[in-house]
Structure formats: C-alpha cells, structure tokens
C-alpha positions, 0 to 999 in steps of 0.5 A, spaced: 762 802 714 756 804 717 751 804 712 754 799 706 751 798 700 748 790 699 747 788 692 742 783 690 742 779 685 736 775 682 737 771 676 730 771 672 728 766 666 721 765 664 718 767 671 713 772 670 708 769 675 712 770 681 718 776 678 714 782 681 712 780 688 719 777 688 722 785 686 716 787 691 719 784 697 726 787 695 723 793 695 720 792 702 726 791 706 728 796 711 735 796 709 735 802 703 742 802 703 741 797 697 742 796 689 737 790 686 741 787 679 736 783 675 739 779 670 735 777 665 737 769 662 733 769 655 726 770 658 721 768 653 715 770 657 714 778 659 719 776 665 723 783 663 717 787 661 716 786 668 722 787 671 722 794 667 715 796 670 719 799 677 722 805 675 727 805 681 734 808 680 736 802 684 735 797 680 739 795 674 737 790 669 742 785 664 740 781 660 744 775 657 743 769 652 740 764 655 746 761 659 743 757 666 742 760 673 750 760 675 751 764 669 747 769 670 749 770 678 757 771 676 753 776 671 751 779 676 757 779 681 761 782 676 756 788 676 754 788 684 758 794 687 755 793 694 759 791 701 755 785 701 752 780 696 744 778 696 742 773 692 735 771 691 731 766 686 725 769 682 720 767 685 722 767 693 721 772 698 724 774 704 722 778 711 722 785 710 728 786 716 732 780 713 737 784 710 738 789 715 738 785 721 743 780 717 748 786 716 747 788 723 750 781 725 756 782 720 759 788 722 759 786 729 763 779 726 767 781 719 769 775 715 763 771 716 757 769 713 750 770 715 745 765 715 737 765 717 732 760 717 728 758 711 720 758 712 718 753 705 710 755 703 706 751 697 704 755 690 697 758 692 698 758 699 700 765 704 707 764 706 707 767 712 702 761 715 707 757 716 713 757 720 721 754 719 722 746 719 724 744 726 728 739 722 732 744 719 732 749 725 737 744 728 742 745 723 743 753 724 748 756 729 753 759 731 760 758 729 767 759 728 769 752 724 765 753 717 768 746 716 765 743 721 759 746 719 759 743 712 760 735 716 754 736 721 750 740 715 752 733 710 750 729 715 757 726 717 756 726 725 750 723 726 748 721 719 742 726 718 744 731 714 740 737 711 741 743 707 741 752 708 737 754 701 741 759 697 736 766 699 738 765 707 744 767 706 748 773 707 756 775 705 761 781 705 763 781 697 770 779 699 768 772 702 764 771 694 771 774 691 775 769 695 771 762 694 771 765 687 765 763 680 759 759 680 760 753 677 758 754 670 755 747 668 748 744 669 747 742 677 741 741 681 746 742 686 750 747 685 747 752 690 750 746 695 756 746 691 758 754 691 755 755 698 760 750 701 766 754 698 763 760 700 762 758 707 770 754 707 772 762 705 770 765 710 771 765 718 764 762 721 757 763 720 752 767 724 746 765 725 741 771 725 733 770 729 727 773 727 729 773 719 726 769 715 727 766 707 720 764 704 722 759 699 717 756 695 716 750 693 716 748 686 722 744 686 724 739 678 720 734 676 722 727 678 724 725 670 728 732 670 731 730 676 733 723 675 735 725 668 741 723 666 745 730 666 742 732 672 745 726 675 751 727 672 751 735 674 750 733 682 756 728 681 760 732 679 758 738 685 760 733 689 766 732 687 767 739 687 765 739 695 769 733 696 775 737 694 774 743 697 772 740 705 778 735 704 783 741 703 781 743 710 778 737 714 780 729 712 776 726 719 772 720 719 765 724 719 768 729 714 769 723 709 762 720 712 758 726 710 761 725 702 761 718 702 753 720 704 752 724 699 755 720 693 751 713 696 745 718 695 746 718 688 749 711 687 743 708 688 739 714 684 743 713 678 742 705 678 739 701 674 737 706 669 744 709 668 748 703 671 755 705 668 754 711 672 753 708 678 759 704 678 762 710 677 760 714 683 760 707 687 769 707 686 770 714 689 765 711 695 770 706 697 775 710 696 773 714 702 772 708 706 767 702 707 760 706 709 754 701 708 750 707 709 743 706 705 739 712 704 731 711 705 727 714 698 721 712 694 715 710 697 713 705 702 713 700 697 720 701 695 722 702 701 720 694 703 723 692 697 730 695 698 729 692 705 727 685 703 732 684 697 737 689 697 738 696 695 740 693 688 734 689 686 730 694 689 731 700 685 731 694 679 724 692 681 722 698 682 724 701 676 722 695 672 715 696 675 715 705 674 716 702 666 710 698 667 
C-alpha cells in the first residue's frame, strides 16, 4: 500500500451555498490518490447541478430518495473502492495536507484510526483566522485503548466531556466493514453513536498534528432540537453507545460517562416530554446513583435550577419560554 486509494464521501441535501467550496477543498488535497462519491439525498435546490460542474473522472455522483444523511453515507460506503474512508459533511472544509498526513499516520499504525483537531469558524467568517478549541484539544491523543478514549471523551473520569466531529477522522475500510452501517433512524447523534463503534473496532486512535477539519457552525434550530423525535433519536443513540463500550469495559467512569449523557437528556426532555424523561431516567438508576447535573440555559435558568431543583427549574422555565 504505498499510495492507497481514500475514498470521500459527502452526503449532500439542499447544500447548494457551501457544496462547491466543499468539493473544492477535496479537490485541493495533496493526497491524489483519491475518489470523491457524492450522494445525492433528494436535493430540491441546484445541490446536484453543482455537483455535476466538476468534470473530474474521480468524482462519482449518486443520488437517492430523500432518506437522511446515514443513508446516504451507507450508499456511499457501498460505492467506495478506497483502502480508507473520508467522510465530510457538505458544507465543511478540511486543510489541504489533512488526508495525506493522516494516511501517513496509519501506514505506520494499521488497524487504527486517525484523529485531528477541529477548527469551528461562523458563516461569513474566514476559517483560517481561527485556531482549534483549547477545551477540545485536551481530548485528542494517542492510544492503544479505544474504550478508554470513549469514557474520558464522555466525561467519565473527571466529569467534563466533549466530543470528535465527524470530518476529523480518518479510517482504513476494514475498521468501517467491522463496526458495520450507519444507523438509519433520525438522531443529532448519531455521527457520536457510529464513531464510537468505529473507534471500539479498531485497535487505537492516532492523533495527527498540524491538519486540521474546519467545521462550520450552523448547528439545529433549538425547537428542532428539542424536538420530541430528536430527543428520542439521541436516547436511542445512547442506548446504542451504551451497549457497545459495556461489551468492552463495565468500570465505574465507563457507567458514569453514560449515565452523563443519559441525565443530559433527561433533564432535556422534562417537562414538555415528561414520559420520556421518566423513561431515560430508569436506565440512569440502572447504572448506579449519579447525581450529576449538567448546567444549561442562560443565567437565569441556571439560578433557577440552582435555588429550586433541576426539576422545578426547567418547569419554571419552560412555563416562562411559553409566555
């Protein structure tokens, strides 16, 4: 494998504002050993007209019915030919040594997967004047225990979790072929939920320096979030990242780190979604007694949750968002 093929896949739906500076930055990278498979999700804007512009040999275009980003990313899985997966969301970019750099890494360490650090820039603002988080950064590093990662990366050893976006990772297609499909149904996580099965298949994580993913912020509107399916699809993720770590590693921070995540959306889901809550709440005390309270809203939610419980305050403010 001296020059393997990496196969990039950007599942594209309605993204015509971002698509060709994104299929330009795939274009700029200095690995050529590459084939780009856009996949097409039912676009009703001119996404695939442009897409059709770049008259490259390696770059293949699918489309499908309209069937959610997962979908598209298994479509694309099932074309890739490459020695290595890339996958890239439609309005990202990556630094143009990212790919080579990264396949570098993993010749040298087979069987694992490689990581960079995530630079997040605004709409309308130059990417490159921005510099990784120095949060996140603690977060990335090398290793031979991918379980091990997960828990520190979910906060289960000191409480402060984070998490690795989709585009900063690079992995040999065999690791993808084990961990097996994206999942299928709607999820805002379920990017987390497949790389922590990608990650629990391989046999560590390389951190590579000086690449970076430039991701762009333009994250779900709040009522989408908090939307009753949304927070149902993240329960359901979670449920899946619990199976999958506890089949490797059922420690005290590997049981906290999902309890963390499940108290997250417990308290998201309550008071407007109160069954669902009870419901996410069960498989908290299944794990243990963690009194764990995440700190969201605003300052005045935060007082409110302070002085009267997490309960009465997410009440109080969910009546006063009402008003």
């Amino acid at each position: 494998m001296n020059s393997p093929l990496v196969s990039i896949i950007i599942p594209v739906y309605n993204s015509a504002k971002y698509l060709a500076e994104t299929i330009q930055t795939v274009i700029d990278q200095t690995w050529s050993n590459k084939e780009l498979i856009i996949i097409d999700d039912g676009s009703t804007d001119s996404s695939l007209t442009i897409a059709q512009q770049f008259n490259y040999p390696w770059i293949k275009i699918h489309t499908q019915k309209n069937n959610g980003a997962p979908t598209a990313r298994n479509l694309g899985i099932k074309y890739a030919s490459g020695d290595f997966i890339q996958f890239l969301d439609a309005d990202d970019l990556l630094s143009p040594n990212k790919i080579e750099l990264q396949v570098k890494a993993l010749s040298l360490n087979p069987n694992k997967v490689a990581v960079c650090s995530t630079v997040h820039f605004n709409i309308g603002e130059d990417h490159l004047t921005n510099q990784p988080s120095a949060y996140e950064e603690r977060f990335l590093f090398n290793t031979d225990d991918p379980s091990g990662f997960l828990v520190n990366l979910w906060g289960g050893n000191d409480n402060q979790g984070s998490m690795v976006q989709t585009n900063a990772w690079l992995v040999p297609k065999t690791i993808v072929q084990k961990a097996g499909p994206w999942e299928e149904f709607y999820s805002p996580d379920d990017d987390g939920e497949y790389f922590s099965r990608v990650l629990l298949a391989s046999e560590g994580i390389i951190h590579v320096k000086d690449c970076y993913n430039y991701y762009r912020k333009g994250q779900l509107g709040l009522a989408t979030r908090n939307s009753y399916k949304a927070l149902l699809g993240c329960y359901k993720s979670t449920l899946l990242k619990r199976d999958s770590l506890f089949e490797h590693i059922q420690t005290d921070e590997a049981k906290f780190a999902i309890a963390r995540l499940l108290i997250s959306l417990t308290i998201e889901s309550y008071p407007k979604y109160a069954s669902l809550s009870k419901a996410i709440s069960k498989n908290v005390k299944e794990l243990g007694n963690y009194a764990y309270t995440p700190i969201s809203g605003g300052p005045f939610a935060r007082k409110l949750s302070h002085i009267f419980g997490w309960k009465i305050g997410r009440l109080l403010q969910y009546l006063n968002h009402k008003s």
